[in-house]
VMD Tcl script that draws the C-alpha trace (Angstrom):
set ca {
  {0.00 0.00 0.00}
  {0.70 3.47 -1.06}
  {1.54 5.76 1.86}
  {0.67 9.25 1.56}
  {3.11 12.15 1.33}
  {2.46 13.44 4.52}
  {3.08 9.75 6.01}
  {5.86 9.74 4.71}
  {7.05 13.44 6.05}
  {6.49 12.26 9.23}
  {8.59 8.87 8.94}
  {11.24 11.51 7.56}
  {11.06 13.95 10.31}
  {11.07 10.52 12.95}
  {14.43 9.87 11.68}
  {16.11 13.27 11.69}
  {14.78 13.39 15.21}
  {16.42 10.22 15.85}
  {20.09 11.83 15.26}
  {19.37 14.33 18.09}
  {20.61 11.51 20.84}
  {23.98 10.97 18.78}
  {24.74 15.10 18.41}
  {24.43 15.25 21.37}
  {26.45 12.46 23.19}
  {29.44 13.32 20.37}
  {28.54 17.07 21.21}
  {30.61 16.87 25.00}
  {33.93 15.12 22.96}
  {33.78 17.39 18.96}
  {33.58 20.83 17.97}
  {30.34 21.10 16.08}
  {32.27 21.95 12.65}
  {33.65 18.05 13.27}
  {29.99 16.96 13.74}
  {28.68 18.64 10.51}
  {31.10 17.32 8.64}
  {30.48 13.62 9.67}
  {26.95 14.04 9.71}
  {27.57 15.15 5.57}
  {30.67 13.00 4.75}
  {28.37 10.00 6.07}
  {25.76 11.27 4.27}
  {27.63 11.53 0.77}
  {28.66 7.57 1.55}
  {24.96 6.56 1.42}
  {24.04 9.00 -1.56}
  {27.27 7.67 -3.65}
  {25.66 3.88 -3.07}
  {21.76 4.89 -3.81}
  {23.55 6.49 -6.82}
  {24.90 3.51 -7.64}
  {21.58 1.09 -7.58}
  {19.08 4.02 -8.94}
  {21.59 5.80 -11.50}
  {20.14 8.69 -12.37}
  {20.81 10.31 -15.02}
  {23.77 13.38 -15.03}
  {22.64 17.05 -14.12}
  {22.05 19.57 -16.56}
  {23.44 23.01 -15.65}
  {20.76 24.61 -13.71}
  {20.45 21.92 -11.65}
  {24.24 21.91 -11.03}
  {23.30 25.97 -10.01}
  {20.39 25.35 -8.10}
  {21.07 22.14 -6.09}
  {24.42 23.68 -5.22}
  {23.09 27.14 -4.36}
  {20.31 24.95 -1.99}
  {23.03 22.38 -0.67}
  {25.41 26.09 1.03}
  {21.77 26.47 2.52}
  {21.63 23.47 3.81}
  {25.16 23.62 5.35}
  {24.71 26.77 7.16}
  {21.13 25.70 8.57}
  {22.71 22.71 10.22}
  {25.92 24.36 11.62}
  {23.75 27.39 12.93}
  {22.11 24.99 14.53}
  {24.35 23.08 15.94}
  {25.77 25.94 16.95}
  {22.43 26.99 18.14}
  {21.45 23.99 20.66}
  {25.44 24.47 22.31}
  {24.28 27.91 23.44}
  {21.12 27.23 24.15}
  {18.75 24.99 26.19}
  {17.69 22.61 23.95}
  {13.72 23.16 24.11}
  {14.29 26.93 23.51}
  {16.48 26.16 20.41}
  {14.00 24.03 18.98}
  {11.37 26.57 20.03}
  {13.75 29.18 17.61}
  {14.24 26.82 15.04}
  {10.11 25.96 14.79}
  {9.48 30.01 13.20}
  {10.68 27.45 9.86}
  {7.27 25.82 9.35}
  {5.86 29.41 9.21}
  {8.04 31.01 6.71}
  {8.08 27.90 4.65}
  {4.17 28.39 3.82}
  {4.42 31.91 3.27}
  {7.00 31.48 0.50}
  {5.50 28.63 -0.71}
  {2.14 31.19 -1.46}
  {4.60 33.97 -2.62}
  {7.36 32.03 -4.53}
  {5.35 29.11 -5.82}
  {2.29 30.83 -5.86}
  {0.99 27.69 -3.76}
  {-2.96 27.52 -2.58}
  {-3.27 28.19 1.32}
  {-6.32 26.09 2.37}
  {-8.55 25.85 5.36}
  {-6.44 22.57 6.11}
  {-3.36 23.87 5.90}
  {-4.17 27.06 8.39}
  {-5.89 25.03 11.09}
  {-2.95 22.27 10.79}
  {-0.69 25.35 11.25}
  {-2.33 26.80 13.82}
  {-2.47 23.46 16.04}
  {0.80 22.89 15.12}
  {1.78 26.45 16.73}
  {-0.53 25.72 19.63}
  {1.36 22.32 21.03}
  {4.56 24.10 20.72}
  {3.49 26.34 22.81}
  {1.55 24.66 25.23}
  {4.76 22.34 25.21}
  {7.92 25.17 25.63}
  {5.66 27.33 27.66}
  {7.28 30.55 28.71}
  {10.77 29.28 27.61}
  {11.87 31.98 25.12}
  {10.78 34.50 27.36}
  {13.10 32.42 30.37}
  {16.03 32.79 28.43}
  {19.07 34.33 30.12}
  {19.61 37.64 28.63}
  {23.27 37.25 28.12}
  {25.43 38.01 24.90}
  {25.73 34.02 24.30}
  {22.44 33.41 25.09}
  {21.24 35.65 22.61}
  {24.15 35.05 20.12}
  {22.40 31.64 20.08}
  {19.01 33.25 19.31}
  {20.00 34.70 16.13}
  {21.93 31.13 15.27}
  {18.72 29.51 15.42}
  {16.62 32.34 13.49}
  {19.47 31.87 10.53}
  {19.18 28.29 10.70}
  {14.97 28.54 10.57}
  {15.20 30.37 7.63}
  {18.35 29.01 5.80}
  {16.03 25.67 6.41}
  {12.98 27.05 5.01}
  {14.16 28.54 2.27}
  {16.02 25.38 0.88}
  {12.72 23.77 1.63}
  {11.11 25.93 -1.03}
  {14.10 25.01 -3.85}
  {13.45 21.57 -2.78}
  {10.01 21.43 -3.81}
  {11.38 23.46 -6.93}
  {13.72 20.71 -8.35}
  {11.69 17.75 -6.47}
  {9.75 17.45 -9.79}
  {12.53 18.32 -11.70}
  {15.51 16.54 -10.98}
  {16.18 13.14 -9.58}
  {16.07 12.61 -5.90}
  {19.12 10.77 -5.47}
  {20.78 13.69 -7.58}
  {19.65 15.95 -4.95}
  {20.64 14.16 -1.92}
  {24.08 13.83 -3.09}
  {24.14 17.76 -4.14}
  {22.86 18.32 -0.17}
  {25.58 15.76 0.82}
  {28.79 16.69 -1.16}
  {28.94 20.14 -1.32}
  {28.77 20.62 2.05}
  {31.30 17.99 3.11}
  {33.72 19.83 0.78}
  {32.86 22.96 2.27}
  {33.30 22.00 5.82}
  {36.48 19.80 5.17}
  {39.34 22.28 5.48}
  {37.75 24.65 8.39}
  {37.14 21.16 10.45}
  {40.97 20.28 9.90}
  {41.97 23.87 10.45}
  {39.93 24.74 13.62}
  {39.59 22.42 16.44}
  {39.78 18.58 14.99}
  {39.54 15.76 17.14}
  {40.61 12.20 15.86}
  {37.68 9.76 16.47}
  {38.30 6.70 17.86}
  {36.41 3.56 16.66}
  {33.12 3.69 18.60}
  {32.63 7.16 17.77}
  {33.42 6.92 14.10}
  {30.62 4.47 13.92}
  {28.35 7.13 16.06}
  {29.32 9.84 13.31}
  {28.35 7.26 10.82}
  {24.69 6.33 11.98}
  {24.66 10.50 12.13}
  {25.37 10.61 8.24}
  {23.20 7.51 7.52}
  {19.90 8.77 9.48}
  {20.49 12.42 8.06}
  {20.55 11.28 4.34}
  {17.61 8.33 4.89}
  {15.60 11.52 6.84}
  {16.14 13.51 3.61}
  {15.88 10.88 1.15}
  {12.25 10.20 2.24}
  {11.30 14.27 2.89}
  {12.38 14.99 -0.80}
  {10.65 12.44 -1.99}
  {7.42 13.44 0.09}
  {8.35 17.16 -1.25}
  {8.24 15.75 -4.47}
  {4.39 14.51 -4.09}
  {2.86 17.21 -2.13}
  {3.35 20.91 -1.74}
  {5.54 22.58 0.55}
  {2.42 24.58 2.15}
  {0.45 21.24 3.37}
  {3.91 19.91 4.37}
  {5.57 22.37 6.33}
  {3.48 21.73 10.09}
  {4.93 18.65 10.11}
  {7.88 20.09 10.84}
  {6.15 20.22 14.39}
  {6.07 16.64 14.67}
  {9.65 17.07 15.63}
  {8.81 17.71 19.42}
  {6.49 14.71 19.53}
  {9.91 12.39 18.73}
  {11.31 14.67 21.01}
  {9.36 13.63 23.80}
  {9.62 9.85 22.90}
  {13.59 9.73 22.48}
  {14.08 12.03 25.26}
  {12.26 8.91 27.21}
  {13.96 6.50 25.44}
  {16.87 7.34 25.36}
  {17.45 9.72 28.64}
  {14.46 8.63 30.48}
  {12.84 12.07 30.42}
  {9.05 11.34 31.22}
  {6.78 14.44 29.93}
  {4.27 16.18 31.63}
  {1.04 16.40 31.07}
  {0.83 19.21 29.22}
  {3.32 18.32 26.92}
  {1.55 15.01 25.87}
  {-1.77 17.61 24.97}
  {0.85 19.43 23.05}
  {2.13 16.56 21.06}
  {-1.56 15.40 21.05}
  {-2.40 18.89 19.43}
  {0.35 18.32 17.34}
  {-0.54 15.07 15.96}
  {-3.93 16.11 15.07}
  {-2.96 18.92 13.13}
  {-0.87 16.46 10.98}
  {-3.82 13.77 10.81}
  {-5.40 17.12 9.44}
  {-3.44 17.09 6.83}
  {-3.67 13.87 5.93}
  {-6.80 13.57 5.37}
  {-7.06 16.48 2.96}
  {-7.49 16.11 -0.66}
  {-4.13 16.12 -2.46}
  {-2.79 18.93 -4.55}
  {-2.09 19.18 -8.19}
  {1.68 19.28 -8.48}
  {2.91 21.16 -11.41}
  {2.25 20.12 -15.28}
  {5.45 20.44 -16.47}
  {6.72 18.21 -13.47}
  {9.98 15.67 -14.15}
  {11.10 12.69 -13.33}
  {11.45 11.77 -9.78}
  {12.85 8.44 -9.67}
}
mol new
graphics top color blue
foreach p $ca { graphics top sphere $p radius 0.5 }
foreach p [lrange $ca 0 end-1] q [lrange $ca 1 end] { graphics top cylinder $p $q radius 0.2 }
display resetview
């Protein structure tokens, strides 16, 4: 059976949750320039071998622009934050880096001049609700200090840096093969990051860690693998709140993994959360565009 693209956006979004508990153990022993780079070099391993089975076919120039120009985004979104969650307390980082759901809508109406339904708005607006029913006052608790709010603007450039390469993803999702784009989001950014990470601050890995940085690069490109392809299927508009399923794996690895047990009002908040994306789900799909290309 079929699964829909919004399923599928929230299997996506389960597994780039699932990299938090890694970061963050490897976090206390790397610089986060190391991190990035693993999570992308391990990335580019898996996109070289889906390359290999699916072997698609080679990129014409202006998706060699465009995939590039989206793949620096994607680079600075995930070392902002990093950078971000280091300076922060984690729930108020994510709280920062949730604005992305928002912006990704509104240029999905303005750039791809995208239909904002009924659906979409109420999905958005529970989605905005169980965040903050779950962070509660925690952007307004945070320390006014230089760092503190050094980390602020980290996670407001990483929102946006995500959103927009959101909005080119949905772009060259029916343009370009999806392989071809997660190894454009995995290799230009491991170049990038290569000779800074050597330069500033490297730490050799030993052998348990290396494997850590490798089940890093492996969730990150699955994560992505399965979001293009569910941008790919559906618009960006109806997509973007499940973004906010992010804080419902929150909750569940953070009592997994750390045995943090949520309160009550966080489980309405993920509850809130949920329903907004079952909203979604049940909506009648979009039209993708007519000139659309091949996807596989």
């Amino acid at each position: 059976m079929k699964i829909s693209a919004t399923t599928q956006a929230t299997l996506a979004m389960a597994i780039l949750c699932l990299m938090d508990p890694f970061v963050k153990s490897l976090a206390t022993r790397y610089p986060v320039l190391e991190i990035a780079f693993f999570r992308f070099a391990g990335g580019l391993l898996i996109s070289v071998l889906l390359a290999l089975y699916f072997r698609p076919s080679w990129p014409d120039k202006q998706s060699f622009v465009t995939n590039g120009a989206r793949s620096v985004l994607v680079a600075i979104s995930v070392l902002t934050l990093f950078y971000s969650l280091k300076l922060l307390p984690i729930a108020t980082a994510v709280a920062v880096s949730f604005i992305s759901p928002v912006v990704i809508v509104v240029l999905a109406v303005l750039v791809l001049g995208e239909r904002l339904t009924a659906r979409i708005l109420l999905a958005l607006v529970l989605g905005i609700s169980g965040l903050l029913m779950i962070l509660g006052n925690s952007i307004l608790g945070v320390e006014s200090t230089t760092a503190a709010w050094i980390g602020v603007a980290a996670g407001i450039v990483s929102a946006v840096a995500y959103a927009i390469s959101m909005i080119i993803l949905r772009s060259r999702a029916t343009r370009d093969p999806i392989v071809t784009i997660i190894i454009f989001q995995n290799l230009t950014p491991t170049l990038l990051l290569l000779i800074p990470c050597l330069l500033w601050g490297w730490v050799t890995p030993d052998y348990k860690d290396l494997l850590m940085f490798l089940c890093v690069g492996v969730l990150g490109a699955s994560g992505h693998f399965l979001l293009a392809q569910a941008f790919s299927r559906a618009n960006a508009s109806k997509l973007a709140p499940v973004e906010y399923t992010a804080l419902v794996w929150g909750v569940f690895y953070g009592f997994v993994f750390f045995n943090e047990w949520p309160q009550i009002i966080t489980i309405i908040g993920a509850a809130a959360i949920l329903l907004g994306v079952i909203t979604l789900n049940h909506s009648a799909p979009e039209p993708l565009p007519v000139n659309s290309g091949s996807t596989d």
